[in-house]
N, C-alpha and C positions, 0 to 999 in steps of 0.2 A: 402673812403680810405680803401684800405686793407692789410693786413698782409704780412707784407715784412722782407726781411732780415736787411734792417737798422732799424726796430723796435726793432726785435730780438738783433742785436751787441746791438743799445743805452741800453739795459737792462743788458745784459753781461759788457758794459764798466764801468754802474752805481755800479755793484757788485764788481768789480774788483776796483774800487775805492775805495769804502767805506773798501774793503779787506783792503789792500795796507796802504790806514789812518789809520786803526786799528791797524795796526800793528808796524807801527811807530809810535803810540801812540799820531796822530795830533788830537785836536779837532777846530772846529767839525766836525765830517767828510761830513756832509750836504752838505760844501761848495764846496768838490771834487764831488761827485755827481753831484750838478748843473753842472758844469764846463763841466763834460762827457757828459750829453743831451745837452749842449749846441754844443761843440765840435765835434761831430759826425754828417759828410758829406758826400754828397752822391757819391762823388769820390774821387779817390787816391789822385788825383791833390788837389783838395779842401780841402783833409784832411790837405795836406804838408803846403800849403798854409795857411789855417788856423791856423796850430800847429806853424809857423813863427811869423806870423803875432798877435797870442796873445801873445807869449812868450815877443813878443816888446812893445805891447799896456801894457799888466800885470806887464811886470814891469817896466814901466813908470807909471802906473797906481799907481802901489803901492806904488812905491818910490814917489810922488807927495801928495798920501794919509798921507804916516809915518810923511813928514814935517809937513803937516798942523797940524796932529793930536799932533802934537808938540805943537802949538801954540795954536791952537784952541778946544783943546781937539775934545767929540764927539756932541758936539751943533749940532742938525738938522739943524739948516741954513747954518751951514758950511760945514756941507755932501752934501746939497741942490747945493749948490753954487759951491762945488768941483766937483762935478758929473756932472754939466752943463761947467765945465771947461775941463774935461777930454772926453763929447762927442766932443766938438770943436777941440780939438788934436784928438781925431780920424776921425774927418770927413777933418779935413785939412793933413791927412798922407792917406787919402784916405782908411781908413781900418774901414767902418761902421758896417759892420759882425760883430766887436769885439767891439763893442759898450758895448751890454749886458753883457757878461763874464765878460768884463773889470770892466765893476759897479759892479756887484756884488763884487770883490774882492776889490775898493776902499772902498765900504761902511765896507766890511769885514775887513779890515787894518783899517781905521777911529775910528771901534768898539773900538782896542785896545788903543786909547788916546795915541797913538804917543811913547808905548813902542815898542820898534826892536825886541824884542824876541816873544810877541805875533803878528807883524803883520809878521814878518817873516813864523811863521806858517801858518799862512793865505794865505799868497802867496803860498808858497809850495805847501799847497790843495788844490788852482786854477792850479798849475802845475801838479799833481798828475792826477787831473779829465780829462786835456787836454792829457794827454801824455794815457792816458787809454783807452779814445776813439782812439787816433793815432792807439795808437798799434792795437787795436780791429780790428778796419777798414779796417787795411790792414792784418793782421794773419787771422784770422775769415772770412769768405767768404766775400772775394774783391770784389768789387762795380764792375760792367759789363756793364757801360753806351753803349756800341756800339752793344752786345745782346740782351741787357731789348731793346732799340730803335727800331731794328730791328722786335722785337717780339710786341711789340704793333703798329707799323707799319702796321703789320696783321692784328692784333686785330681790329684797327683802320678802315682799309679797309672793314673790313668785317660789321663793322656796320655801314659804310657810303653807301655800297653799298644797304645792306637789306632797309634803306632809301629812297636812289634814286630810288629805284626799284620799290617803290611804290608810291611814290612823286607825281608824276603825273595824276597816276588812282588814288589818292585818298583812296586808301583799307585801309590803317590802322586809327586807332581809335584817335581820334583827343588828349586824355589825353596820350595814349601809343604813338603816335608821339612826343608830349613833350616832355615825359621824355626824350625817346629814342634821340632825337637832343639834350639836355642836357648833356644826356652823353657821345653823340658825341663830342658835343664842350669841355667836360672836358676832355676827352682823346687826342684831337689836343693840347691842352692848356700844357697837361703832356707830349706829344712827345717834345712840343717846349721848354720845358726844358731840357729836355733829349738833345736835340740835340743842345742845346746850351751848355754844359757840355762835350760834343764830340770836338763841335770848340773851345774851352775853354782849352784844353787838347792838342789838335794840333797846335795850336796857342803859347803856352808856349814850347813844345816839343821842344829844339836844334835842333833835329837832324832829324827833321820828313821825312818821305822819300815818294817821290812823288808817289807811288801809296797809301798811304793812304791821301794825297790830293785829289786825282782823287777821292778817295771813299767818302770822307769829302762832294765834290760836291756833288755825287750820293743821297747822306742821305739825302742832303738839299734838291734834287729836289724831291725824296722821300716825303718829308713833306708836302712843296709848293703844289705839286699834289694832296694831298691830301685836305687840306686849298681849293683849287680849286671848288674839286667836294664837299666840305661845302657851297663855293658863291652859285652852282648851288642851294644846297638844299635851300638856303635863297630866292635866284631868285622867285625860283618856289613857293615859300612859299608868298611871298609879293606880287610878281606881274602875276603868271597866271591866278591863279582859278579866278582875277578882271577882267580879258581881255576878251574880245567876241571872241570863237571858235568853231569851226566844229569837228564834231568826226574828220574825215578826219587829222584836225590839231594837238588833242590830239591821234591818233595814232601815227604820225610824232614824236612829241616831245617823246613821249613814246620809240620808235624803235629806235631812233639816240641814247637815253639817257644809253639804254639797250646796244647798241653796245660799248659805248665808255666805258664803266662798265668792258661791256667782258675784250677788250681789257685792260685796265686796270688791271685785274685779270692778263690778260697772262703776262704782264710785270713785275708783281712784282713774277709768277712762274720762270719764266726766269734769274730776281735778284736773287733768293732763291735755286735755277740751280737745279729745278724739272721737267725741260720739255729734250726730248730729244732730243740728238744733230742734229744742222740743222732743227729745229722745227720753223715755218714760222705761223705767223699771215692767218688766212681764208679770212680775208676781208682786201679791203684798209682804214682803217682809215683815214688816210688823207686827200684823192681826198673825203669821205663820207661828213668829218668836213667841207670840204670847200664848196659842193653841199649843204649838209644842211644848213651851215650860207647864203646862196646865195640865198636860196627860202623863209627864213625866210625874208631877206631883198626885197625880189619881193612880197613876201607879205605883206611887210610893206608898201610898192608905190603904191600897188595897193587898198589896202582898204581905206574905206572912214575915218575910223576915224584914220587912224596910226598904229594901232595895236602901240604902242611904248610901254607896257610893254610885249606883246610876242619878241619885238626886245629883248630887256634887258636878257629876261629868255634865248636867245639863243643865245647872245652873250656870259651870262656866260656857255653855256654849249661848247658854238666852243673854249673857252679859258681853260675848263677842257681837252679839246681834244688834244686842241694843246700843252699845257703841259705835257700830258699823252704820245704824240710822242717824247715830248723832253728827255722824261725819261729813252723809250725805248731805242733811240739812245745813252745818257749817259749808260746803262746798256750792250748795245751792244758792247760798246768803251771796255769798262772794260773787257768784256771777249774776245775781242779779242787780248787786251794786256795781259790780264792773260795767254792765248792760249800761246803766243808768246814766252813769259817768259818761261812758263813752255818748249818750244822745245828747247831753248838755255840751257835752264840747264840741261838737258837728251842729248843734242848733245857733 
């Protein structure tokens, strides 16, 4: 993990909490604190979202708490038993996020044995810590889910590719491949979050306008493409170095793997609009992917035992390829509609 801007806000909202209770003299102010790490999302939407969705669990929460605490005073079996009542009402309203917050401040109402005036404070500084993170999140450098994706997109690329680049020949050090495919997989893992937070956000949006749909596609195939040339590196991983080959075979796999890398690289410059205008691919990718899967499969019929793990390693590398054109062409669509756009409103 490292050092990000929603570390930074969660620590500004927690102060800004404990301010805030201090000053209106709630105790304890612990409780608004929690509330702010808890509260604190990695998007706008999520934030709104969230700040709804406890304001309704909290005080339902609390008001279900002050009764019991009526009757039952603060007996552990009966906070036990109220807390196992109030995750069933948030899992049947559908809002488990607010699970945690929400206990916290049942158990914190419950503490007062069913006086209004102490569990009212109580609540309040479950609202105080929620509404602190809100604000934070969105005044304080706003969440850039479509930026941060974008930019580890890169990132992402660039260490899958140093990977596959070596994959084959074998050069890197079998502990330093580890990690490195480790960290690949946790960076795939962190985009698909991220870009589940993008559709999460377009998907709620009223009023979404179809070229950020168009672009919503683009990011998905973005990711996919990505995830792709992960198969190959597993491919390559499980089923080559077992297979009987000829230099001859490991230059092939080596040269197709290298080309579709390139090309790869140029479509995500072409995304990121660093190449210049009317800038064409050197090679055909395509008619390559499809000669390459074609001798892989003639050399599958033709040897004695099958080769069927070099089939496997090049089947996932013809379906890195063919994804990596699909991409091209979705990136291609977009600038030509961007082109278009932009001559009608200058006309």
């Amino acid at each position: 993990m490292t050092f990000g801007a929603r570390m930074l806000k969660t620590g500004i909202a927690v102060t800004l909490a404990l301010y805030i209770s201090s000053w209106l003299h709630f105790t304890p102010p612990v409780i608004a604190a929690v509330a702010a790490i808890f509260a604190m999302q990695p998007s706008i939407y999520r934030s709104w979202r969230y700040f709804l969705d406890q304001v309704q669990t909290n005080t339902l929460g609390a008001a279900i708490a002050l009764l019991a605490g009526m009757y039952f005073s603060n007996e552990p079996i009966a906070i036990g038993v109220l807390c196992i009542l109030v995750i069933m009402v948030c899992i049947k309203f559908k809002m488990e996020e607010t699970i945690g917050l929400t206990l916290v401040t049942v158990v914190a109402v419950m503490e007062a044995s069913g006086q209004w005036d102490f569990a009212l404070n109580r609540f309040l500084l479950s609202l105080i810590g929620i509404v602190s993170a809100f604000v934070i999140n969105i005044a304080f450098l706003p969440p850039r889910p479509k930026a941060q994706f974008h930019e580890q997109v890169r990132a992402v690329f660039t260490q899958l590719s140093l990977l596959l680049r070596t994959a084959v020949s074998d050069e890197m050090k079998e502990k330093v491949f580890r990690e490195q495919k480790q960290a690949l997989q946790d960076g795939l893992i962190s985009l698909a979050a991220k870009y589940k937070l993008l559709e999460e956000e377009h998907k709620k949006l009223k009023r979404s306008k179809y070229r950020q749909t168009r672009q919503l596609v683009v990011d998905k195939q973005l990711l996919f493409t990505l995830q792709k040339g992960y198969e190959v590196l597993e491919a390559v991983h499980e089923h080559f170095f077992q297979a009987e080959r000829t230099p001859d075979m490991n230059k092939s796999y080596d040269r197709h793997l290298e080309k579709i890398i390139k090309y790869h690289e140029h479509v995500l410059l072409k995304f990121e609009d660093k190449l210049k205008s009317g800038s064409h691919n050197s090679f055909p990718i395509e008619e390559a992917n499809d000669r390459f899967m074609q001798q892989a499969t003639d050399g599958y019929r033709a040897s004695k035992d099958g080769s069927l793990r070099l089939l496997i390693v090049a089947a996932a590398m013809y379906d890195y390829g063919h994804q990596t054109v699909r991409l091209n062409r979705m990136v291609r669509h977009i600038d030509s509609a961007e082109a278009e756009r932009e001559e009608r409103e200058h006309a």
